[in-house]
C-alpha positions as CSV (number, residue, x, y, z in Angstrom):
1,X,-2.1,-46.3,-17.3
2,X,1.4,-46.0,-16.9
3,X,1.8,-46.6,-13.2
4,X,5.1,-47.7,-12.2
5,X,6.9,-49.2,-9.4
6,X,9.5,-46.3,-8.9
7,X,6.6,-43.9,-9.5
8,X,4.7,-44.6,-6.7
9,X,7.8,-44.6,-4.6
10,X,9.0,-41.7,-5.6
11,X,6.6,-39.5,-7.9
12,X,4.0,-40.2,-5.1
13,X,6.6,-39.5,-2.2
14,X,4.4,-41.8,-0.5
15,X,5.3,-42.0,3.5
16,X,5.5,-45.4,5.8
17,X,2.9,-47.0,3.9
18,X,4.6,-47.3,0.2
19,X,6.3,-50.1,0.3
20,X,3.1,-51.7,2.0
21,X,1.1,-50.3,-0.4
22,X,3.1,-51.5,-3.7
23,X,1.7,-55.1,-4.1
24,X,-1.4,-53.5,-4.1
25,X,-0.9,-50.7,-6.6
26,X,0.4,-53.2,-8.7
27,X,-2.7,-55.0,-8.6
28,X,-4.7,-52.0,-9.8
29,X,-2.6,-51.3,-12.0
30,X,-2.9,-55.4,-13.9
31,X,-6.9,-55.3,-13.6
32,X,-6.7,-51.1,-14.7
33,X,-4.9,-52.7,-18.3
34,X,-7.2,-55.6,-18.1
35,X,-5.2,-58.0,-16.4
36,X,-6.7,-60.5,-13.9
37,X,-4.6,-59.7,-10.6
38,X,-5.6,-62.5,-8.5
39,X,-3.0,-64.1,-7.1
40,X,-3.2,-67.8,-5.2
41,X,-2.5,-67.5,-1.1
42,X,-2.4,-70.3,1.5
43,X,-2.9,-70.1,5.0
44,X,-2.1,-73.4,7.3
45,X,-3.2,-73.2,10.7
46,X,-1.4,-76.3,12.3
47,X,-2.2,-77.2,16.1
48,X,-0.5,-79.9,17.7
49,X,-1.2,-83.1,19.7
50,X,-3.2,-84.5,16.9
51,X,-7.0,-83.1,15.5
52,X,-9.4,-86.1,16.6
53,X,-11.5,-87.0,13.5
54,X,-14.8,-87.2,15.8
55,X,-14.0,-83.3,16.0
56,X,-14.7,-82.7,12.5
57,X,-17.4,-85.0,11.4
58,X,-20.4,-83.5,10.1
59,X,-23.1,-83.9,12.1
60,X,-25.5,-85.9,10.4
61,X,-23.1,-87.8,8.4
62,X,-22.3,-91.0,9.9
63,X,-18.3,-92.2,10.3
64,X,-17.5,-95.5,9.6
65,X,-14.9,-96.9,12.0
66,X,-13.3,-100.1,13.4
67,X,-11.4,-100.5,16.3
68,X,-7.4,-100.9,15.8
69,X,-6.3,-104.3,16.9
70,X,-5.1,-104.4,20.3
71,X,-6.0,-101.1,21.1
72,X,-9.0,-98.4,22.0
73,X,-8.4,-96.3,19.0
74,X,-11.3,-96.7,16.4
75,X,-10.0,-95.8,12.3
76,X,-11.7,-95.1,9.4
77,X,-13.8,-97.9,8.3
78,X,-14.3,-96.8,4.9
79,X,-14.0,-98.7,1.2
80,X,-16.0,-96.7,-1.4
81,X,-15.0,-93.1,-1.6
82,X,-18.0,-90.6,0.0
83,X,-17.8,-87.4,-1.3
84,X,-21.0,-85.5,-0.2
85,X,-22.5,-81.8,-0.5
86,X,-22.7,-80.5,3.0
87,X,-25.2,-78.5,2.5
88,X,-27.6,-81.7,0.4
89,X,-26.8,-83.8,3.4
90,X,-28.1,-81.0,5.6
91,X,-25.3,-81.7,7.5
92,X,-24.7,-79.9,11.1
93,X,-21.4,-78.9,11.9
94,X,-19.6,-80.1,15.1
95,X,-19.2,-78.6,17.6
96,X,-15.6,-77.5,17.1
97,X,-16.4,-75.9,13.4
98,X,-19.0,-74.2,14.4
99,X,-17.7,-70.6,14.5
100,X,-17.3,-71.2,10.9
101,X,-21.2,-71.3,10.2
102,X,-20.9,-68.2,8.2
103,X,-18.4,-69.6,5.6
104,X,-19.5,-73.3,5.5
105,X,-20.5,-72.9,1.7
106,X,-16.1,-72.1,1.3
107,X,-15.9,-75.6,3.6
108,X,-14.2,-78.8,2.7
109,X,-14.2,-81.5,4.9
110,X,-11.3,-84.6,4.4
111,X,-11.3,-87.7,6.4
112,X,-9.2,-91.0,5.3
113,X,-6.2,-89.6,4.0
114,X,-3.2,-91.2,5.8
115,X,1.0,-90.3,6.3
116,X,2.1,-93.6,8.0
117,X,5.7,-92.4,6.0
118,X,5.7,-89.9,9.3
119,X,5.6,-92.6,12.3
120,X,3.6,-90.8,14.5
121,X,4.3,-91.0,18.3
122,X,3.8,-87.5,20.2
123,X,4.2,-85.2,17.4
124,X,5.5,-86.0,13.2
125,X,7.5,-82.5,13.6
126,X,8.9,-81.6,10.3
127,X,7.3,-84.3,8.7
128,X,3.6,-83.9,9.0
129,X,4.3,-80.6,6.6
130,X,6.9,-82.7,4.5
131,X,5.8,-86.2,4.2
132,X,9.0,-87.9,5.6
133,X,10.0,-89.8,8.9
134,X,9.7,-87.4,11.8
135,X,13.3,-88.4,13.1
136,X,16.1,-87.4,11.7
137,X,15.1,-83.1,11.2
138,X,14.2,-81.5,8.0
139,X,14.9,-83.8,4.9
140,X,12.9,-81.5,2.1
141,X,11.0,-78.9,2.1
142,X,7.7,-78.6,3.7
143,X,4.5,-78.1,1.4
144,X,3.8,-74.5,2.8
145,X,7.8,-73.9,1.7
146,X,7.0,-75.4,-1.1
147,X,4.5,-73.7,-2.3
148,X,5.6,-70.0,-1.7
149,X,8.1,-70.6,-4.3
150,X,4.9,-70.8,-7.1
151,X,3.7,-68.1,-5.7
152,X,6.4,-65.4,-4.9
153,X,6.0,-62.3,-3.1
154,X,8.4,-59.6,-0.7
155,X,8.2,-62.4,2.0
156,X,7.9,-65.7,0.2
157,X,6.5,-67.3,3.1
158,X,5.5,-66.0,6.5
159,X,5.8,-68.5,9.8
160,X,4.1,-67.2,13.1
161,X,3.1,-69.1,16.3
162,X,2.8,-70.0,20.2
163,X,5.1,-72.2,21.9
164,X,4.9,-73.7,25.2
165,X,7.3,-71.2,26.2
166,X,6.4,-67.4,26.4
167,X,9.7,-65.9,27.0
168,X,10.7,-67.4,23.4
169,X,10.9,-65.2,20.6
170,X,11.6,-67.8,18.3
171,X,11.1,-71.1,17.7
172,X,11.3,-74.0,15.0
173,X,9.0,-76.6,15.0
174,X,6.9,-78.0,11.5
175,X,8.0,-75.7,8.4
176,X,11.6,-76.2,6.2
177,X,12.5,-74.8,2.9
178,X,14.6,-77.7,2.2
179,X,17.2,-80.2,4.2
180,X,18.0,-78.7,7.6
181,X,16.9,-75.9,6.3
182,X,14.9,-75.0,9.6
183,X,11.9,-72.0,9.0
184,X,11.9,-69.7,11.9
185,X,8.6,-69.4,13.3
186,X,8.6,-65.9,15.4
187,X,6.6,-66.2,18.2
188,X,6.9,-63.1,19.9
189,X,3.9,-60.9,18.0
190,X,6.0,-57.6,18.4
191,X,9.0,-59.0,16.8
192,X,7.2,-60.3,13.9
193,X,5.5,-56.8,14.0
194,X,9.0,-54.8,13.8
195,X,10.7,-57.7,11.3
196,X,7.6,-57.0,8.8
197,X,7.1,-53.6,9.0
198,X,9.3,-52.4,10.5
199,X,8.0,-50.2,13.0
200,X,7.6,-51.7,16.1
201,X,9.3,-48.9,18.9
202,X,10.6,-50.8,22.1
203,X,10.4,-50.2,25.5
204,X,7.6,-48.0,26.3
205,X,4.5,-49.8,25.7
206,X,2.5,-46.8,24.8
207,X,5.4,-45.7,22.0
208,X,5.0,-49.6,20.6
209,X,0.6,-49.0,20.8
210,X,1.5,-46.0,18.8
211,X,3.7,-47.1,16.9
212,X,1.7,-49.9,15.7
213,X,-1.5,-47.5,15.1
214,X,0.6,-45.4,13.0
215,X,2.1,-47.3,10.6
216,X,-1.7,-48.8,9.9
217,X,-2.9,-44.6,10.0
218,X,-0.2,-44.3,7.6
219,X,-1.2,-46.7,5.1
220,X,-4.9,-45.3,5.2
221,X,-3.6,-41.8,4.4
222,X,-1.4,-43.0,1.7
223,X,-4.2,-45.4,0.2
224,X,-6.7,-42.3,-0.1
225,X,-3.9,-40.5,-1.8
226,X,-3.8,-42.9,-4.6
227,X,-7.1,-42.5,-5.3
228,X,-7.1,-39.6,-7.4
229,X,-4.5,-41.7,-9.4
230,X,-7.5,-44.3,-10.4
231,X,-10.7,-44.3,-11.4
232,X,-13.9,-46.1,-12.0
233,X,-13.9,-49.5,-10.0
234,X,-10.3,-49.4,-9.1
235,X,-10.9,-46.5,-6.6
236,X,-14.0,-47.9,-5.6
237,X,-11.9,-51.1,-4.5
238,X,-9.0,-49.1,-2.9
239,X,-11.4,-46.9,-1.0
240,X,-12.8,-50.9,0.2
241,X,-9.1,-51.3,1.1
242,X,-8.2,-47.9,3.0
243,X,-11.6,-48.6,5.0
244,X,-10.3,-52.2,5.8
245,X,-6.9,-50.9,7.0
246,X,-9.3,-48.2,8.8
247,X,-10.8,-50.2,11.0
248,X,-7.8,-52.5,12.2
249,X,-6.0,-49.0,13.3
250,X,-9.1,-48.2,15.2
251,X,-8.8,-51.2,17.2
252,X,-5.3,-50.0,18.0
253,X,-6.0,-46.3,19.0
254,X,-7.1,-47.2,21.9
255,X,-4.1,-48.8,23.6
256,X,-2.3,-45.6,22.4
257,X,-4.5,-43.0,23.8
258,X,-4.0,-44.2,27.0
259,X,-1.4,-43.5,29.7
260,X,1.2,-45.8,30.2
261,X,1.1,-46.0,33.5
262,X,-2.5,-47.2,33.3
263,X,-1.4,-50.3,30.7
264,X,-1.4,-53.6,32.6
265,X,1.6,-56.1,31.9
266,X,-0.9,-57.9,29.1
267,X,-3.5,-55.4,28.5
268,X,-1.3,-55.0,24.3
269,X,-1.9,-58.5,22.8
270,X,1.6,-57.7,21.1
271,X,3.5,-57.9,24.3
272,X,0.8,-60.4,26.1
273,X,2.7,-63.6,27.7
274,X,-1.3,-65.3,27.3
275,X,-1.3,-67.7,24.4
276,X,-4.8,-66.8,22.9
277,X,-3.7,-63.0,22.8
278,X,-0.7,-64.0,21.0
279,X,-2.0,-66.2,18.3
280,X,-4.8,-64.0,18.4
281,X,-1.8,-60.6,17.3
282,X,-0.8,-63.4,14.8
283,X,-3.6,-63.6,13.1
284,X,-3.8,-60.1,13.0
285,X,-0.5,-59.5,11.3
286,X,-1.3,-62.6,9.0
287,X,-4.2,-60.7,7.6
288,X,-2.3,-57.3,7.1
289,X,0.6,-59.2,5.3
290,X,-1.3,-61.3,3.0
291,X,-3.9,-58.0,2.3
292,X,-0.7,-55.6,1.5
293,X,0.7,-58.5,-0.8
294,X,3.8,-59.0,1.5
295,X,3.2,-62.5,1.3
296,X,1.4,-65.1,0.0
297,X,1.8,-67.7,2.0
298,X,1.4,-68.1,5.7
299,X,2.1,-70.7,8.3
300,X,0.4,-70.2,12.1
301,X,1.5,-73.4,14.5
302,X,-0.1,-73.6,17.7
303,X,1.3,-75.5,20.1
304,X,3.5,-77.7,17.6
305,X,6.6,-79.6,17.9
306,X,7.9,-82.4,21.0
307,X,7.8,-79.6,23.7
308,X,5.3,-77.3,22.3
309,X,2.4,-79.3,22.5
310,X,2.6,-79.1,26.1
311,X,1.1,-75.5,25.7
312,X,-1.7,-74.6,28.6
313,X,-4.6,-71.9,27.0
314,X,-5.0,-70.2,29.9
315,X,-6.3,-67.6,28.2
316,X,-9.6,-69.8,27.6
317,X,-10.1,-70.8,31.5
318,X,-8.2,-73.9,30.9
319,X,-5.4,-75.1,33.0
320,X,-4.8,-78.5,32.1
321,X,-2.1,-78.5,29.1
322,X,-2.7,-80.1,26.3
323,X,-0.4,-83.5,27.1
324,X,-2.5,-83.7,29.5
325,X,-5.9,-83.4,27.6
326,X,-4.2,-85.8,25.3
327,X,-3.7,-88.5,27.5
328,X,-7.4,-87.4,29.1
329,X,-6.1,-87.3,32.5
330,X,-8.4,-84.6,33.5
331,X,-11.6,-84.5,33.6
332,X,-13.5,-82.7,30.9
333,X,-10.8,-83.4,28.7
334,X,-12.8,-83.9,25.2
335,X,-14.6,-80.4,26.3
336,X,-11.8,-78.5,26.7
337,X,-10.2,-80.0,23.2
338,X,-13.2,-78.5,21.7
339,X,-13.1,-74.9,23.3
340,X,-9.7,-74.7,21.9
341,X,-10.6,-75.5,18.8
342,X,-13.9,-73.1,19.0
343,X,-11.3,-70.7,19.6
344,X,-8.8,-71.1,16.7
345,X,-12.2,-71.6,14.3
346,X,-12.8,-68.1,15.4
347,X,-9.7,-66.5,14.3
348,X,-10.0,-68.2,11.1
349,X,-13.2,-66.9,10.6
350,X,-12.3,-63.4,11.3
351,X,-9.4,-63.9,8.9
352,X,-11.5,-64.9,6.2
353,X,-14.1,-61.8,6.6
354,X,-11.1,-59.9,6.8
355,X,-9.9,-61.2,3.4
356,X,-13.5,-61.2,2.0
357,X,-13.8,-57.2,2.7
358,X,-11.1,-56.5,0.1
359,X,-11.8,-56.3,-3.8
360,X,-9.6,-58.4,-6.4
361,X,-10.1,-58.6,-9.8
362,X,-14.1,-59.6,-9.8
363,X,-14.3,-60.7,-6.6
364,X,-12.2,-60.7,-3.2
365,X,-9.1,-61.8,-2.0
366,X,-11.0,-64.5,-0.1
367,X,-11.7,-65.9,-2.9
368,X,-8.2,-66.8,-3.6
369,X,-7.1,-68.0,-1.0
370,X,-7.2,-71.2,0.8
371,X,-7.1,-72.4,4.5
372,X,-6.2,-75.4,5.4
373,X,-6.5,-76.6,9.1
374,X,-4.9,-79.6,10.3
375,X,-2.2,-80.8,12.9
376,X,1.1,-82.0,11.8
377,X,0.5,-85.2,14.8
378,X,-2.4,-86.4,12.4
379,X,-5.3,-87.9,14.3
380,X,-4.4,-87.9,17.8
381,X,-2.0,-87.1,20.5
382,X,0.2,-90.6,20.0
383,X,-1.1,-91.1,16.7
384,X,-0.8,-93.6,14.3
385,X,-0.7,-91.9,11.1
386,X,-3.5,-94.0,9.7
387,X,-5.8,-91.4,9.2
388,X,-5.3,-87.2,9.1
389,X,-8.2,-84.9,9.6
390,X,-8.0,-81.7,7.2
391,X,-10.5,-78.8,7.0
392,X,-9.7,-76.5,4.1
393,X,-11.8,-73.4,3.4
394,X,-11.1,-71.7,-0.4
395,X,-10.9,-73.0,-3.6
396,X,-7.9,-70.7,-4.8
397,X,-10.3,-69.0,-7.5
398,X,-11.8,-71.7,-8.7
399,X,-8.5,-74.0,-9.1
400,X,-9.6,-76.3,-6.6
401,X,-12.9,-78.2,-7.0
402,X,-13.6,-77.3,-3.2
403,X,-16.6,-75.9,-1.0
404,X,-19.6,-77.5,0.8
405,X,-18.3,-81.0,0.4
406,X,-17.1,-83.5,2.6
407,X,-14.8,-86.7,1.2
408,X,-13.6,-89.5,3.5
409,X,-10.7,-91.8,1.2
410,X,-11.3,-95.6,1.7
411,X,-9.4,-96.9,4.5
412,X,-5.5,-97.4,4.8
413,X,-4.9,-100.5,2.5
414,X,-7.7,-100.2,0.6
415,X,-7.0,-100.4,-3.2
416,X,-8.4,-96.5,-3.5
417,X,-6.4,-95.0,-0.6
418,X,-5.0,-91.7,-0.7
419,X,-2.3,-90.6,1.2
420,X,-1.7,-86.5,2.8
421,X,1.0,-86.4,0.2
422,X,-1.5,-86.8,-2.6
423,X,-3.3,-83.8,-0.9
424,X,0.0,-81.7,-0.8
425,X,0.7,-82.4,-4.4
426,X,-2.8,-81.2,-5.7
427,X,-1.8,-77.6,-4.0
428,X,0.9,-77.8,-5.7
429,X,-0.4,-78.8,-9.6
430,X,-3.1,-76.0,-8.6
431,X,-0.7,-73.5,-8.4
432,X,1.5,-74.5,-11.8
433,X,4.0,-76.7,-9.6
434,X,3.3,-80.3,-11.8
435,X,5.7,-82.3,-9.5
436,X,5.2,-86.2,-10.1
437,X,6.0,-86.6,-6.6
438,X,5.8,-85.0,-3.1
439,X,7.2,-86.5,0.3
440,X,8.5,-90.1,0.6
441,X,6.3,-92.4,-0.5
442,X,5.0,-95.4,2.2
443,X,6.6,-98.8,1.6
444,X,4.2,-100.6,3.7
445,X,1.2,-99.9,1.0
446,X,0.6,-102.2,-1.8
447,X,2.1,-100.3,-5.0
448,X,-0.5,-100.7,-6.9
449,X,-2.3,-97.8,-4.5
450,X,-1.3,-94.6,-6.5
451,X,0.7,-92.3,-3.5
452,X,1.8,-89.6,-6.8
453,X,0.6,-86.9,-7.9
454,X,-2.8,-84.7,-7.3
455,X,-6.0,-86.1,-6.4
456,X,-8.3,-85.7,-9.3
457,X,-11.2,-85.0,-7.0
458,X,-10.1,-82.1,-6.2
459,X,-8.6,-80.6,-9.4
460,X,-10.8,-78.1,-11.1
């Protein structure tokens, strides 16, 4: 099938949706010729003031801790490696994972890994992504950064979030393509909107709902075009994908039907100055840019950065910001840690059934894709560095040995300690990237505790 490019541009006369619509044409096209098409995509959800290891510990599966000399903090007690099946263990989730119930067999649990190189304090900025002293800026790239270059597409890498401020409409805060080389994250959901697709309308709310609904109607009506242009399982797969874009323009009609006089200042999540809606039209347009292959890489911060983690979710019922939850001067502190993580759980789980509704080669997109969860303040809100929770869900199809496991590294010191910079060098030797090295490596550890390349754990 000889299905160019600049034929579907042009032979097609395809409207709005063709240039949305060509990563995906060229992926029929690879698997109509017998090609595999998948393609490897990486989602970090970072959230600041620190993700307390207590939060994601299995249920059922005992942590091993000591207290910290001269302090209340308790660490990871650990000196063997434990690397157990989830699912053997019959293992409970906590609390704060539990919104991901439905996807715990995709679910990879790490505890032990450390980045003391960072130094901790109130937030490791820049270098809880990059694996270098927080002070000082951007002194490399960042592993999201990093990795969009293996993995190229029209956006190489994609950077959305919520800041403490919700007049801002853009910030910079964890991601860097290389030395002061700053990644803009946009904040504002309807400037991302207009800078991806470029057809965001301003001013009248009701234009922008409409707007927004019809570039989406227009990539349905242009997907069922193509299908007379395939056959066998590849229209079966792009009829999947026009039903999937479908249904994320229904939830739109609605804000377009209506009068604008009628539209309350934050009834459009788009223009909404309430965190949750924001991050929540973020996650949205995450889904639709990785789905039409505008990127492949995407990088949602919430709440990240020396100011940002001062964000209040208001949007939950909570009015305490998250400082203060850090510090646990309110009461109820630890419960309202875990609604907020219930919360972002729940966009990732959408995400994921999003990405599991649409066909790839012989399976979905979902199953190419990885999400990795963490904060870029490692285990708490003044952390120490000694430890850095991660929750990843994916095994990039098949190229990480990932999925209804849970592995806690031996303690910091310890002769078989890992560090996050191990972690970020495995993404990269899954993807083709065979760096010796990522990050700075941490002087304090003994040498003889290996801080290069990949963990073999975790390569397929």
């Amino acid at each position: 099938m000889n299905f160019t490019r600049r034929r579907f541009g042009k032979g097609l006369a395809l409207g709005a949706g063709g240039c949305l619509l060509a990563p995906l044409v060229a992926r029929l096209e690879a698997e109509a010729a017998g090609v595999d098409p998948a393609q490897p995509r990486f989602v970090f959800l970072v959230e600041g003031n620190g993700l307390w290891p207590q939060h994601v510990q299995p249920i059922g599966i005992p942590r091993q801790e000591e207290r910290l000399e001269n302090t209340q903090k308790t660490l990871n007690a650990v000196t063997e490696l434990e690397d157990i099946s989830l699912s053997k263990a019959d293992a409970e989730l906590p609390p704060s994972l539990e919104p991901l119930a439905r996807h715990r067999k995709r679910l990879t649990i790490v505890q032990g890994l450390s980045g003391r190189i960072c130094g901790g304090g109130h937030s490791n900025e820049y270098g809880g992504l990059g694996c270098y002293p927080r002070t000082g800026g951007p002194r490399a790239a960042t592993i999201d950064a990093a990795l969009s270059k293996s993995v190229p597409a029209i956006f190489q890498h994609v950077a959305l979030g919520i800041s403490r401020d919700m007049r801002s409409d853009i910030i910079y805060d964890c991601s860097s393509a290389g030395p002061n080389q700053k990644v803009p994250i946009y904040t504002n959901p309807a400037l991302a909107y207009d800078v991806l697709f470029s057809k965001v309308l301003r001013g009248n709310p009701q234009d922008e709902a409409l707007a927004q609904r019809h570039l989406l109607d227009a990539v349905v009506e242009d997907t069922k075009r193509l299908e007379r242009h395939f056959a066998g399982p590849e229209r079966e797969k792009l009829q999947q994908y026009w039903q999937a874009f479908e249904s994320i323009s229904q939830r739109q009609s609605r804000l377009g039907d209506v009068d604008p006089r009628r539209i309350k200042p934050m009834s459009d999540k788009y223009k909404s100055d309430v965190e949750t809606d924001r991050l929540d039209a973020h996650f949205e347009l995450a889904a639709l840019a990785l789905a039409t292959g505008m990127t492949n890489v995407v990088t949602l911060a919430s709440g990240v950065g020396s100011r940002n983690f001062e964000i209040t979710f208001k949007g939950l019922g909570i009015n305490a910001n998250k400082h203060h939850i850090g510090h646990f001067q309110v009461d109820g502190a630890n419960e309202m840690a875990i609604k907020i993580r219930q919360f972002h759980m729940e966009l990732v789980a959408r995400l994921m059934d999003q990405l599991a509704a649409l066909p790839e080669g012989s399976g979905t997109m979902l199953d190419n894709t990885v999400i990795v969860y963490l904060s870029e303040n490692a285990e708490g809100h003044h952390s120490t560095c000694y430890e850095w929770p991660v929750v990843m869900l994916g095994n990039l199809g098949g190229r990480l040995n990932a999925g209804d496991r849970y592995l806690c590294f031996p303690k910091y010191g310890h002769r078989s300690h890992r560090t996050m910079a191990n972690l970020y060098n495995t993404f990269l030797h899954a993807v083709g990237d065979r760096r010796k090295r990522f990050g700075m490596r941490d002087v304090v550890l003994d040498t003889a505790i290996d801080q290069d390349g990949p963990l073999p754990e975790f390569l397929a």
